[in-house]
C-alpha positions as CSV (number, residue, x, y, z in Angstrom):
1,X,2.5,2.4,-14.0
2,X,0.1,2.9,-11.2
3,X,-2.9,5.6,-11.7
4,X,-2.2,7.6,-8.1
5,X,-5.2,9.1,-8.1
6,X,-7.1,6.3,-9.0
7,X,-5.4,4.3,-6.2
8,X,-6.7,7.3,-3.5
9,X,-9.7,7.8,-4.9
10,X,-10.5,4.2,-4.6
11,X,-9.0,4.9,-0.9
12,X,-11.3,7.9,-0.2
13,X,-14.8,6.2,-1.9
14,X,-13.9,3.1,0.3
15,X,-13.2,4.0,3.6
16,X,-16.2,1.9,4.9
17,X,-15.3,-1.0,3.5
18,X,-15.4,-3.8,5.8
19,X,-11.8,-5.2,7.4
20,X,-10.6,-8.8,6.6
21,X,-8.0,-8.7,9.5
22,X,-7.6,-7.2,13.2
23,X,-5.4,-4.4,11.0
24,X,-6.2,-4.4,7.8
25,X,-3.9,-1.2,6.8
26,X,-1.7,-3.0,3.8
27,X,-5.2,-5.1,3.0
28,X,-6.9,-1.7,2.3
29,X,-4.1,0.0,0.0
30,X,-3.5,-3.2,-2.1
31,X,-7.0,-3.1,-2.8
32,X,-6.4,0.4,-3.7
33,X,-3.5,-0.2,-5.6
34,X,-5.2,-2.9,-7.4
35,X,-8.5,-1.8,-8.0
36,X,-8.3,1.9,-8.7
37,X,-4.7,2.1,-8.7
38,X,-4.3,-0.5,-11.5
39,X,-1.4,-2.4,-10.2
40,X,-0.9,-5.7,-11.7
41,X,-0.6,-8.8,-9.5
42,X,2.7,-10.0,-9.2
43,X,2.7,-14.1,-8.9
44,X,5.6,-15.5,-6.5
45,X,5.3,-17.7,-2.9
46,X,3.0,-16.4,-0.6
47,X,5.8,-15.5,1.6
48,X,8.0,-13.7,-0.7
49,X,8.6,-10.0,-0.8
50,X,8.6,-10.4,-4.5
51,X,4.9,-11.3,-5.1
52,X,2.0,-9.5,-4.5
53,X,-1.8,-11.3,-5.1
54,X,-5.0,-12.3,-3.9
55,X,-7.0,-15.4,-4.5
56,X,-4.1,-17.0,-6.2
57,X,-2.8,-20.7,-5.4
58,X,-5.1,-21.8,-3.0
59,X,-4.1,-19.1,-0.3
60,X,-6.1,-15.9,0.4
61,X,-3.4,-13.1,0.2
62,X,0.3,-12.9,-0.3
63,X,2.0,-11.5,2.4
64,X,3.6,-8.5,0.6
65,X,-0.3,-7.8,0.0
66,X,-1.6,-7.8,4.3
67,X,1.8,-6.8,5.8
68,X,2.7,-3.1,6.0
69,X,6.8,-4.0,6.1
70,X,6.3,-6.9,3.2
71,X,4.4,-4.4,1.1
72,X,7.1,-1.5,1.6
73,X,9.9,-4.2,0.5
74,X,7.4,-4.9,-2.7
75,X,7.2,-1.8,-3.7
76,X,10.4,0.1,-3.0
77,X,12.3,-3.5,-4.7
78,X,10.2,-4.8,-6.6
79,X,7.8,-2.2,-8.5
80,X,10.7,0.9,-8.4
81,X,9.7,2.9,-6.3
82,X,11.5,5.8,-4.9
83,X,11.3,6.6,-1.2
84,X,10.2,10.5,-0.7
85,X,11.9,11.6,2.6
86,X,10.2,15.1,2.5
87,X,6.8,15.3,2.9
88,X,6.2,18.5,1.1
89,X,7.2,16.2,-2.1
90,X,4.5,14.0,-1.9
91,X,1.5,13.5,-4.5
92,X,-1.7,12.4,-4.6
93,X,-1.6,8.6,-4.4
94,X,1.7,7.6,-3.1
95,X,1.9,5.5,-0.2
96,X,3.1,6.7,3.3
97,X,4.6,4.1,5.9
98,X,5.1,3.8,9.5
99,X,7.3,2.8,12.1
100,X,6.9,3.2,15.6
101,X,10.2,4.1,17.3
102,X,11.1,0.8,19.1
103,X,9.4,-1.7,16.0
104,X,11.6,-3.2,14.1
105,X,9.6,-3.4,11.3
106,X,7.2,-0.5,9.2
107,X,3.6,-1.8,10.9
108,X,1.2,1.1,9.4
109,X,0.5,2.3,5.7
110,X,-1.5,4.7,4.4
111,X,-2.5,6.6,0.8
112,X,-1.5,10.3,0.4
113,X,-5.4,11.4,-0.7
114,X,-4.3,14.8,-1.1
115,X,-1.7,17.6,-0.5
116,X,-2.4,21.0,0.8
117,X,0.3,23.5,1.5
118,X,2.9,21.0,1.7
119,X,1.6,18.5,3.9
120,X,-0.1,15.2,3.2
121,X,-3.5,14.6,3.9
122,X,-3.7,10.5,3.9
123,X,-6.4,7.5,4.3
């Protein structure tokens, strides 16, 4: 089980920390999930929507862990977790993706750091 206000509050206290990539959105929650979140690596091919890891096998990252559509496949398949289609259902902690109208793929991600009055504040 992931610690959602772990994983935001980690979010919030690290919002100057320093990008690894020209968009670093997915980089920034899996660090989240993993370090104040508490998610535990998942080993699998770098590639795979399945895995989910850093500094394993002689690669940096997988790509479920620095690709906003890889890391919503990981997550919604692979870790259980449900999809909230109303925002005033959110909590603290869960993750929020993106997807401009003419993308064919979810390109942004970000952490629900709070709710107030039914709407999502997010990092």
């Amino acid at each position: 089980m992931v610690d959602g206000h772990g994983t935001a509050g980690w979010a919030y206290n690290n919002l100057d920390t320093k990008w690894e990539y020209s968009t670093d959105c997915a980089n920034f929650v899996s660090k989240a999930l993993y370090y104040g979140g508490g998610m535990q690596m998942r080993p699998g091919g770098r590639k795979a929507d399945n895995a989910w890891w850093q500094g394993k096998y002689g690669f940096g990252k997988s790509w479920a862990w620095t690709s906003a559509d890889y890391l919503r496949r990981h997550v919604t398949k692979w870790r259980h977790s449900a999809v909230i289609p109303q925002e005033y259902n959110a909590k603290v902690g869960d993750l929020v993706f993106f997807k401009w109208k003419k993308e064919p793929i979810y390109n942004h991600v970000a952490i629900v750091s709070a709710m107030v009055q039914g709407h999502a504040r997010i990092v």
